[in-house]
C-alpha positions as CSV (number, residue, x, y, z in Angstrom):
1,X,119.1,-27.7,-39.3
2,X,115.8,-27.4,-41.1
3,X,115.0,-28.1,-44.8
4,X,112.2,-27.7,-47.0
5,X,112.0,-30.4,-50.2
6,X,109.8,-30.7,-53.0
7,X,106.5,-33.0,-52.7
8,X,108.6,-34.8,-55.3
9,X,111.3,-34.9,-53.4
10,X,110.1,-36.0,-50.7
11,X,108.1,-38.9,-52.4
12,X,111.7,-40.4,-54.0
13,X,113.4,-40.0,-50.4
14,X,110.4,-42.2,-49.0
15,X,110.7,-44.4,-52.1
16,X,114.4,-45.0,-51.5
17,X,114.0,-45.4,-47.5
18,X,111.3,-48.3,-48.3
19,X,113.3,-49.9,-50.7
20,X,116.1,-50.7,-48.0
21,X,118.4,-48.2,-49.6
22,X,118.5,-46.0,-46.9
23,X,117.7,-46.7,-43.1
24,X,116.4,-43.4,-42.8
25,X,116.1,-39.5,-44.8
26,X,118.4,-38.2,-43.1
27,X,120.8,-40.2,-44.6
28,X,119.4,-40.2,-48.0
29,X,119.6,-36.5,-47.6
30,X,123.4,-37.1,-46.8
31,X,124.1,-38.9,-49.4
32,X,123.2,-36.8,-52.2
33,X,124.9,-33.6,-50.8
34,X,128.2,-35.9,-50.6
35,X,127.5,-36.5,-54.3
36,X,126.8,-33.1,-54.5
37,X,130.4,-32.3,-53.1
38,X,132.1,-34.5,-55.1
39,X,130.5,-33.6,-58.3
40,X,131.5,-30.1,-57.6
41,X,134.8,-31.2,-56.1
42,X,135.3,-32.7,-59.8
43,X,133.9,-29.9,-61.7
44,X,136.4,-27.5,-60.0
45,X,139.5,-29.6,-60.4
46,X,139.5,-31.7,-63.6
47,X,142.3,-34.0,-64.1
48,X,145.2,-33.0,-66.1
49,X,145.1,-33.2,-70.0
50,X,147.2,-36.1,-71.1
51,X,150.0,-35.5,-73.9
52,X,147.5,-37.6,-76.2
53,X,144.5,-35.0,-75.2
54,X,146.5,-32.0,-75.7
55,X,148.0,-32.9,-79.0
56,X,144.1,-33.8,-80.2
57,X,143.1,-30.3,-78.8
58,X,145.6,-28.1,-79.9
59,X,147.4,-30.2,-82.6
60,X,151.0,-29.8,-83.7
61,X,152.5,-26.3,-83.0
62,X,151.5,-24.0,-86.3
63,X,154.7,-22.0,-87.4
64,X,152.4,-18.8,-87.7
65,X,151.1,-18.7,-84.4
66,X,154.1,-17.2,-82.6
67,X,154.2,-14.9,-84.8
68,X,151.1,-14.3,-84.2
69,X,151.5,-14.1,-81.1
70,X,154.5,-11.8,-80.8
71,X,152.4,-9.4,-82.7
72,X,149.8,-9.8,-80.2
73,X,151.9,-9.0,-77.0
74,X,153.8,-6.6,-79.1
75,X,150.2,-4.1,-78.9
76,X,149.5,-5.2,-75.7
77,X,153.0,-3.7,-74.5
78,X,152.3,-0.9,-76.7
79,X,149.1,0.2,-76.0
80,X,150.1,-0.1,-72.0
81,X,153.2,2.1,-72.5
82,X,150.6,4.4,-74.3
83,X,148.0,4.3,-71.7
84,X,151.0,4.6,-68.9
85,X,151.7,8.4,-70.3
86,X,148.4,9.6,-70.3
């Protein structure tokens, strides 16, 4: 497989192969699509909220939002029963 870089990029791989990180690009070049992957990896599956985390992000349950909410679902089943006739 064939790849085209930067002049930039190319200069930091051929910094980073000098410097001993790296015994060759290739494997400069694999290293940052694994960070790639798992940055994406990360991105795409957080960790779960802790109980601490959700209480500082939602709070305490407000009394008005279920009833709020009822009122909410309560036009969404209306208006599909309406649109359902037509």
């Amino acid at each position: 497989m064939g790849y085209a870089l930067a002049k930039e990029q190319q200069t930091f791989i051929t910094r980073l192969v000098k410097a001993g990180k790296f015994n060759n690009q290739s494997e400069a070049v694999r290293e940052a699509i694994r960070r790639m992957q798992r940055q994406e990896s990360d991105y795409l599956t957080p960790p779960p909220l802790t109980p601490a985390q959700v209480k500082a992000i939602y709070g305490s349950e407000d009394p008005q939002a279920s009833v709020v909410g009822r009122g909410a679902f309560k036009a969404l089943r209306a208006a599909a029963r309406k649109g359902n006739r037509s």
